[in-house]
C-alpha positions as CSV (number, residue, x, y, z in Angstrom):
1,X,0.0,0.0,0.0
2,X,2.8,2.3,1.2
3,X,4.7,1.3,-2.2
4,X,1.8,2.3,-4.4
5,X,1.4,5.9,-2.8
6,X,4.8,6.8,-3.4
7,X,4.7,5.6,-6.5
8,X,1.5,7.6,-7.1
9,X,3.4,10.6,-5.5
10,X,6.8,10.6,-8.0
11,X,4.4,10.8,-10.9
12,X,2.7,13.6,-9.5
13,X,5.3,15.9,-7.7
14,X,6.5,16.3,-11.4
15,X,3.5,17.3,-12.4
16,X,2.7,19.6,-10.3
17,X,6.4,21.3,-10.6
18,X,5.5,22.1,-13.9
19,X,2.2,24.1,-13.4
20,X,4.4,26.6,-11.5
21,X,7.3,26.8,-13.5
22,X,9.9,29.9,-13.1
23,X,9.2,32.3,-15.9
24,X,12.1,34.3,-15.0
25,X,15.1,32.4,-16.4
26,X,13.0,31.1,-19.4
27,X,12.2,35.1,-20.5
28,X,15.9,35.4,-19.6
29,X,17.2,33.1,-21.9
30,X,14.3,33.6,-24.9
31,X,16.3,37.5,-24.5
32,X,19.5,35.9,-24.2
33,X,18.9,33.9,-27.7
34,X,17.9,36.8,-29.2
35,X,21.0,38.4,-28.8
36,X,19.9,40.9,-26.4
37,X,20.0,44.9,-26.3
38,X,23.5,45.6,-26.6
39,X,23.7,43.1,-29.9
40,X,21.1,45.7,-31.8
41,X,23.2,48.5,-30.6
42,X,24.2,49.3,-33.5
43,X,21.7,48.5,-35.7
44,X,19.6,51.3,-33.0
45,X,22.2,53.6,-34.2
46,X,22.1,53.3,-37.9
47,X,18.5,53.4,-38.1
48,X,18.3,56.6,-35.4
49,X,20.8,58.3,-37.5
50,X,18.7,57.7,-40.5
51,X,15.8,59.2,-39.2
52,X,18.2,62.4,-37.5
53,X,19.8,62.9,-40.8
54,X,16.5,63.0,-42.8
55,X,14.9,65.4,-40.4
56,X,17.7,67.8,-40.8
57,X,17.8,67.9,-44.7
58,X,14.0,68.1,-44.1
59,X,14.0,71.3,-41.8
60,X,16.8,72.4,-44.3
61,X,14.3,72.8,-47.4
62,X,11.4,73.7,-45.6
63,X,13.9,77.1,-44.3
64,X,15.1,77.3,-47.5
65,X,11.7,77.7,-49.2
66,X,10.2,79.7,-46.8
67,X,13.5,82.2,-46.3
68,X,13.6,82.3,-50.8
69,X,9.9,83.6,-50.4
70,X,9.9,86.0,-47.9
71,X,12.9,87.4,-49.7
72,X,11.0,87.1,-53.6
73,X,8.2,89.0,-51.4
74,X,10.5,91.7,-50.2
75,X,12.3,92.4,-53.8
76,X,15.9,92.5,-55.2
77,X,15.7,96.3,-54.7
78,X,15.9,97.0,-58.3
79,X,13.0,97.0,-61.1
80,X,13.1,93.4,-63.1
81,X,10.0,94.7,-65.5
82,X,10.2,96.3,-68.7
83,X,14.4,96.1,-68.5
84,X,16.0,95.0,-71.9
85,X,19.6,93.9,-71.6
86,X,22.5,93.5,-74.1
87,X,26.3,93.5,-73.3
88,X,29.4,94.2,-75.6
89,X,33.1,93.8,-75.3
90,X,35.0,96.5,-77.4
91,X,37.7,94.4,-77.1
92,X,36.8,92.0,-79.1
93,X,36.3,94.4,-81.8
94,X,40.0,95.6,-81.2
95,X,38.9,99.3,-80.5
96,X,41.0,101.6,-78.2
97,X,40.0,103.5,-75.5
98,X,38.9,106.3,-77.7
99,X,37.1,104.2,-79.6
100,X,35.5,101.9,-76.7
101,X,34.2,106.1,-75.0
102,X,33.1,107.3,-78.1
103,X,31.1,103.8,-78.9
104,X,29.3,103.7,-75.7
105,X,28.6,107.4,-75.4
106,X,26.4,107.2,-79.0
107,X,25.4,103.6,-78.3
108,X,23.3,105.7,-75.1
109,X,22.7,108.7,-76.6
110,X,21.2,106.5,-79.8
111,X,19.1,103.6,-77.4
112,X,17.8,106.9,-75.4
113,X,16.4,108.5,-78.3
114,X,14.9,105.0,-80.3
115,X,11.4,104.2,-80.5
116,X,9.8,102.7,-77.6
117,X,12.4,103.2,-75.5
118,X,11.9,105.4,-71.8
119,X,15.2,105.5,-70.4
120,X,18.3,104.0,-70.6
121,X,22.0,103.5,-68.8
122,X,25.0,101.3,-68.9
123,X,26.9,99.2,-66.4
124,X,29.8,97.5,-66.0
125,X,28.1,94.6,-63.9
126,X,24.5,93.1,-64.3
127,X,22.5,92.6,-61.2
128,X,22.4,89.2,-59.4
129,X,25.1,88.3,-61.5
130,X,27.9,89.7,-59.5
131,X,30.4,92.4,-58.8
132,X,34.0,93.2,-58.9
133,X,35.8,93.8,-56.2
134,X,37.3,97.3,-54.9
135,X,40.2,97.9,-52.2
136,X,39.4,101.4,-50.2
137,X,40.5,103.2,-47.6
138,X,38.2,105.8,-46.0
139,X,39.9,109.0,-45.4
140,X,41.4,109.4,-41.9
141,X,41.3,105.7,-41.1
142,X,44.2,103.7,-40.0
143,X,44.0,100.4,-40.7
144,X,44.6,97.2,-38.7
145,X,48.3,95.8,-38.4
146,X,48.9,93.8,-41.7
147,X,46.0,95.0,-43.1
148,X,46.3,97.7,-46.0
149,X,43.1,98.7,-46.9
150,X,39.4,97.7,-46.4
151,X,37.3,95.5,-49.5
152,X,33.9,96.0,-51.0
153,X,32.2,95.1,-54.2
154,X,31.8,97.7,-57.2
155,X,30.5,99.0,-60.3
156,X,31.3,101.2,-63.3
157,X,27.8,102.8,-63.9
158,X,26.6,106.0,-65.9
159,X,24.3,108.7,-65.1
160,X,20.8,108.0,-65.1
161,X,21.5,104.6,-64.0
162,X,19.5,104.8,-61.0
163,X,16.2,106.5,-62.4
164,X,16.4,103.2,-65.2
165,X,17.2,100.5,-62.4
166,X,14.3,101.7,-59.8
167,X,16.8,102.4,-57.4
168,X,16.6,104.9,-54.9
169,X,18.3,107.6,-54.1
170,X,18.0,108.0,-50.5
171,X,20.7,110.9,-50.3
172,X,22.8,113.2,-52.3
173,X,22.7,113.1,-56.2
174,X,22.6,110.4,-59.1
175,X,25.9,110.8,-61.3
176,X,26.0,113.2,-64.1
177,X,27.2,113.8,-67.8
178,X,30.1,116.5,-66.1
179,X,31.3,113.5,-64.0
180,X,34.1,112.6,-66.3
181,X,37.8,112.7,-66.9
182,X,39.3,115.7,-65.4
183,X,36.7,116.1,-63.3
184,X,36.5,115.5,-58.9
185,X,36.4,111.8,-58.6
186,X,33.1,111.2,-57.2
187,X,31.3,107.7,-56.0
188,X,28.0,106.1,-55.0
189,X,27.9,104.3,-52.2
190,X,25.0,101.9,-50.9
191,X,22.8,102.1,-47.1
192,X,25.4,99.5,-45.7
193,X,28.6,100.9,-47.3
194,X,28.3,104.1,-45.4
195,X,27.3,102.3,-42.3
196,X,30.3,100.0,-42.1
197,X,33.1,102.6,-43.5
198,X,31.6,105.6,-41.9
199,X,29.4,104.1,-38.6
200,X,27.2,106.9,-36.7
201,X,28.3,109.6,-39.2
202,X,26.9,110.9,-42.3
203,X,28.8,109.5,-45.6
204,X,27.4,112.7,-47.9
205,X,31.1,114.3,-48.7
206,X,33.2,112.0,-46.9
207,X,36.3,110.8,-49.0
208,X,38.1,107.4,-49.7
209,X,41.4,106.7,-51.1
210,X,41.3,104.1,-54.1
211,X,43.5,100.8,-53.6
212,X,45.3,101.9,-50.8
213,X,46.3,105.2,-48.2
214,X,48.0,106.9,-51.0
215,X,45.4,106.0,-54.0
216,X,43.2,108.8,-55.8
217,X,41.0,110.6,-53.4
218,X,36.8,110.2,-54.3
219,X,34.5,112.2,-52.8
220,X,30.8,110.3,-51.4
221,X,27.8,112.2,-53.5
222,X,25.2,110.1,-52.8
223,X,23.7,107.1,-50.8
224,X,21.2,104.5,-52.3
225,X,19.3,101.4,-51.1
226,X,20.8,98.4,-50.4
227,X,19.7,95.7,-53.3
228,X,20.7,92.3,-53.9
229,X,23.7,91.9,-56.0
230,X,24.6,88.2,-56.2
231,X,21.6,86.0,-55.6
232,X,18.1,86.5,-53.7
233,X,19.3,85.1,-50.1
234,X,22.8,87.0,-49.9
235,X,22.9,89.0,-46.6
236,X,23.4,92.7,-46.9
237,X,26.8,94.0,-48.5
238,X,28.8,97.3,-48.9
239,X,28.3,98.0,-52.5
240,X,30.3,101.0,-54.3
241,X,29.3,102.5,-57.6
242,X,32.0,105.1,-59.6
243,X,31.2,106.7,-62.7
244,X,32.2,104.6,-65.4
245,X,33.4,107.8,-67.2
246,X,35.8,108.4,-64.8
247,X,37.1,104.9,-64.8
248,X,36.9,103.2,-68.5
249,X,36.1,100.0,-68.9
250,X,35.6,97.7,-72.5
251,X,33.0,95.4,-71.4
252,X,29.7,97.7,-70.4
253,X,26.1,96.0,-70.3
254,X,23.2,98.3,-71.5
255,X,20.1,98.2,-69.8
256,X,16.9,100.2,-71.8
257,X,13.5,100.4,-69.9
258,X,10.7,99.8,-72.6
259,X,7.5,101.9,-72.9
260,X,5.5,98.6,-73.3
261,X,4.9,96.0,-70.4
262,X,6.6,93.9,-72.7
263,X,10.7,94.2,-72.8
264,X,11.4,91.8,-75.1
265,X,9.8,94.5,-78.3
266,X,12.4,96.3,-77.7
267,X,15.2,93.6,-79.1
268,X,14.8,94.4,-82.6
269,X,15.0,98.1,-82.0
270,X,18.5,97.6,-80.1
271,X,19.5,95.3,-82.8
272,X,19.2,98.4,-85.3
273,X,20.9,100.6,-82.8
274,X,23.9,98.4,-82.5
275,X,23.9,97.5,-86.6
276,X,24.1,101.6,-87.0
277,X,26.8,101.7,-85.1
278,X,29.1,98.3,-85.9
279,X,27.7,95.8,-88.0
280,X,30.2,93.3,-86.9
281,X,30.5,94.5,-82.9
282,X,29.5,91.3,-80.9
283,X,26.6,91.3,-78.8
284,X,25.6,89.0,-75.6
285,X,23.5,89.0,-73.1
286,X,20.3,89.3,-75.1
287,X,17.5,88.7,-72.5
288,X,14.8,90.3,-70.3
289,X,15.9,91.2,-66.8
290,X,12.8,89.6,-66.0
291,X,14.5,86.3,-67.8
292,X,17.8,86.5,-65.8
293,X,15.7,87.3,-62.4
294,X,13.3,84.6,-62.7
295,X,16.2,82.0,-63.4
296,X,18.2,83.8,-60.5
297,X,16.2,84.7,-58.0
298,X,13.1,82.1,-58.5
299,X,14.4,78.7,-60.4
300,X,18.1,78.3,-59.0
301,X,16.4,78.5,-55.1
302,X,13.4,76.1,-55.9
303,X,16.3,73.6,-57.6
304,X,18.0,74.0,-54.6
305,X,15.1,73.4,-52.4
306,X,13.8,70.6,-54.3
307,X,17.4,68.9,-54.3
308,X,18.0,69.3,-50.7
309,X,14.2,68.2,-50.4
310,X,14.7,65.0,-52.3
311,X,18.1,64.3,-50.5
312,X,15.8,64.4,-47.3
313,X,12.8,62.5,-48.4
314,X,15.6,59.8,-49.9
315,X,16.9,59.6,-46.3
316,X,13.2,59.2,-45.2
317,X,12.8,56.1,-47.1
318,X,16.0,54.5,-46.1
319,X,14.8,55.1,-42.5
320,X,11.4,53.3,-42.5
321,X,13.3,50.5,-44.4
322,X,15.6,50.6,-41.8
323,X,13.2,50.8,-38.6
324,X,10.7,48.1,-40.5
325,X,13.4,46.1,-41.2
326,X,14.5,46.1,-37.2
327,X,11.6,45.8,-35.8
328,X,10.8,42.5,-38.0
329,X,14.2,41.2,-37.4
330,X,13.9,41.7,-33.3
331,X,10.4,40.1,-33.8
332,X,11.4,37.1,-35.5
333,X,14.6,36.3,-32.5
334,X,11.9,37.1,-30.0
335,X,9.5,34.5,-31.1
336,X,10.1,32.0,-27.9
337,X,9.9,35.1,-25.8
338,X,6.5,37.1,-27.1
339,X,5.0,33.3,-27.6
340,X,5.8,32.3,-23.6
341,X,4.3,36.1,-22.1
342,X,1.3,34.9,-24.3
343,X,1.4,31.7,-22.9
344,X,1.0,33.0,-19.3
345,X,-1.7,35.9,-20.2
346,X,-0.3,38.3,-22.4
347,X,-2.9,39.7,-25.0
348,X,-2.5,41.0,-28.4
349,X,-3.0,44.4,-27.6
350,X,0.0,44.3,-25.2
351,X,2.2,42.5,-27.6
352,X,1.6,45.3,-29.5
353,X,2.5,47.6,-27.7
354,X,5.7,46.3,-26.6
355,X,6.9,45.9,-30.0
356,X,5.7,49.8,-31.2
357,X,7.8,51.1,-27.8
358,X,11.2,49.6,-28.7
359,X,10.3,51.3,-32.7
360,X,8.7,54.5,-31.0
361,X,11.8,55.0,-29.0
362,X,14.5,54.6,-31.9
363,X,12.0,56.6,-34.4
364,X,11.8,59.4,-30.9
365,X,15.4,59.3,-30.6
366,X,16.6,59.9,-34.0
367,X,13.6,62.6,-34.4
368,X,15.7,64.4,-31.2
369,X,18.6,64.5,-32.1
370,X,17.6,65.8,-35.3
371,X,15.5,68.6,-34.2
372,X,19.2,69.4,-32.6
373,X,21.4,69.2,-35.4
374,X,18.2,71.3,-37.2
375,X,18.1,74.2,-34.9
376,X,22.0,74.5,-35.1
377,X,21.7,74.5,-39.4
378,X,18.8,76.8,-38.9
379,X,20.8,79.6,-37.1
380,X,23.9,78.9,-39.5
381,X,20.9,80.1,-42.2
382,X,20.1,83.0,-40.2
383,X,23.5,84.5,-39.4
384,X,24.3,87.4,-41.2
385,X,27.9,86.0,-41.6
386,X,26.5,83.6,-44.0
387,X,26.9,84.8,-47.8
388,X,25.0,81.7,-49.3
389,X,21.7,82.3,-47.5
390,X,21.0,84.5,-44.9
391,X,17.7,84.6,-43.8
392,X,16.2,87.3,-40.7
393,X,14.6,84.4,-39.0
394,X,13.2,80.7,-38.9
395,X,9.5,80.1,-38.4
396,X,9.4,77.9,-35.7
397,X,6.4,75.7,-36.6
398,X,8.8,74.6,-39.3
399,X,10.6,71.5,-36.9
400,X,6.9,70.9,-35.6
401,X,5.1,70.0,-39.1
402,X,8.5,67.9,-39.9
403,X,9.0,66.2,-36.7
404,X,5.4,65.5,-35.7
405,X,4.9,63.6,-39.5
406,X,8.2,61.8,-39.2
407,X,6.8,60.5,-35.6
408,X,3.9,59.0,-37.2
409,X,5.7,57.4,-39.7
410,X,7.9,55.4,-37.4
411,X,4.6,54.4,-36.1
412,X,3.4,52.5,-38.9
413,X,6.5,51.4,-40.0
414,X,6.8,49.6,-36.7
415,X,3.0,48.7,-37.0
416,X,2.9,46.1,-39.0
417,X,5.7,43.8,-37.5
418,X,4.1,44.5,-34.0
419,X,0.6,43.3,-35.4
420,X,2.7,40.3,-36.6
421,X,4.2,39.4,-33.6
422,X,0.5,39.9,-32.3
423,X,-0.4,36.8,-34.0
424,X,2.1,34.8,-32.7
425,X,0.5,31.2,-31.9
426,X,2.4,30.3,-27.9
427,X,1.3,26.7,-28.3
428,X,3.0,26.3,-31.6
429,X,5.4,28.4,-31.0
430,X,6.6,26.2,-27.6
431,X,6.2,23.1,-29.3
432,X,8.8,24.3,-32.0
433,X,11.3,25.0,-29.5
């Protein structure tokens, strides 16, 4: 009898050891087989940096495009309408200085008298194309040590080039016919020229030395509004303009403001101007300022938006390959593990969310640090020592409309292998092990 109830009791002990089994080590080593948290390390990192690095180019565009139209709404400070441009190099025509004055003195006088035509002037530099550079040295200042003058940009203009551009005069006088050889040497300057060479004073009649302290004195005659010189975005820079009378130069641009709304009408009447003149002078530079703006000002900054756009939304895609491609591979090594916490009660729902907190927090992560590295490119934008695009400020809403998407993308990108590992069947699953 006493045989039988032991008996009875080894078969059951067993049994009953197994209903209360430690859960503990068998999670511990279903976490252990898959590798564990510091084996996905860096795979975490990849896929964070993925989603930090497509944020920033992201933020990027969305400041670009928004700082290009604030400045398009604001204007180059010059008139792009009715403008007809043509350039020449007298060079090329082998003509001496004589020859080069006397050319562009009756190619205005003609253009200014031609049918159609409202105003014209001539420049030695085209707007938002560029500028040359000039070496000054303001009367009574002493340079730094090393240093032997100060820099700004320039341009050879002639009178009435002002009155044709739409820029103003904000001070002093435009240039005049009398401004020529022999005369005072006389200059132009812009609002932030006189404000860097001569801060707190006024620049009307103040003198600078050309090249260096013991150049040509020219005497300040005028102040105009800062424009835009190189591109739409460039931050504001000390621009000089000297009489191009004063200072010959062989390659001139001639711009001619058109009666009609239309500037292109006025190309064939410039083309008889020039033919009157020198049949065989070369001509370049045919085009409506209105052409060269909106390729300047509008096309080059969308390209540039668009490219840095498509750079981020390319980074995007890698990302939720990335994070998808995790998040199924941690599922698929934590099969034992998600299939023994369903075993003992967990339900779907919980599985679930589980697996979306481990994709959440990589997609959270990256989406940090990349609102970081964001705010630091933003104010690189912004800073007024920045000559490819300097914008006044960054709308802030900006990181929230990027950052608040790219959160819910790491959500369904980690959705459907959490719903996956929802489905996980703990019986089968336990018997395969």
């Amino acid at each position: 009898m006493s045989s039988n109830v032991d008996s009875r009791m080894a078969c059951i002990t067993p049994a009953l050891n197994a209903t209360r089994p430690d859960l503990v080590p068998a999670l511990k080593a279903a976490d252990a087989d898959s590798g564990g948290k510091t084996r996905f390390w860096g795979r975490n990192t990849i896929v964070a940096g993925q989603v930090a690095l497509s944020l920033v180019l992201l933020v990027i565009s969305a400041v670009l495009l928004q700082g290009f139209r604030e400045q398009l709404v604001q204007g180059p400070g010059f008139r792009t309408d009715r403008l007809f441009l043509n350039s020449f190099q007298t060079e090329l025509a082998h003509y001496s200085e004589e020859q080069s004055a006397r050319f562009y003195q009756n190619l205005l006088d003609r253009t200014r008298s031609a049918p159609g035509v409202r105003s014209a002037a001539l420049t030695s530099v085209i707007p938002m194309i560029g500028g040359e550079s000039l070496d000054l040295v303001p009367e009574g200042f002493t340079p730094a040590r090393g240093q032997k003058a100060l820099t700004s940009f320039d341009a050879h203009v002639s009178d009435g080039y002002f009155a044709t551009m739409g820029i103003p005069v904000l001070e002093g006088r435009e240039f005049r016919e009398t401004d020529k050889k022999g005369a005072p040497l006389v200059a132009i300057v812009n609002q932030e020229a006189a404000r860097h060479f001569w801060p707190g004073e006024n620049a009307i009649g103040r003198r600078f030395h050309l090249h260096d302290a013991s150049g040509e004195l020219v005497q300040v005659v005028g102040i105009v509004k800062t424009a835009k010189y190189f591109w739409i975005a460039e931050p504001p820079l000390d621009y000089i303009y000297l009489p191009y009378r004063q200072h010959p130069h062989t390659g001139l641009s001639l711009f001619a403001e058109s009666n009609a709304a239309d500037a292109s009408t006025l190309a064939p009447v410039l083309r008889e101007v020039v033919r009157g003149l020198d049949s065989d002078m070369p001509v370049f530079d045919v085009r409506t300022m209105h052409d060269l703006y909106t390729q300047r000002a509008v096309k080059t900054p969308n390209m540039l938006s668009e490219i840095v756009g498509g750079l981020g939304l390319m980074g995007l895609i890698l990302a939720v390959v990335g994070l998808y491609g995790l998040i199924s591979y941690s599922v698929s090594r934590r099969r034992r593990e998600i299939g023994i916490r369903m075993a003992i009660g967990a339900d779907r729902p919980a599985v679930i969310r589980m697996i979306m907190k481990q994709g959440l927090q990589l997609g959270a992560a990256g989406i940090v640090a990349g609102l970081l590295a964001s705010f630091f490119a933003s104010r690189a934008l912004t800073s007024t020592t920045a000559f490819i695009a300097s914008f006044d400020r960054v709308n802030p809403s900006v990181y929230l409309v990027i950052a608040l998407p790219l959160l819910l993308i790491a959500a369904l990108a980690t959705f459907a292998p959490a719903r996956r590992a929802s489905l996980v069947d703990p019986v089968r699953t336990l018997r395969d092990e």
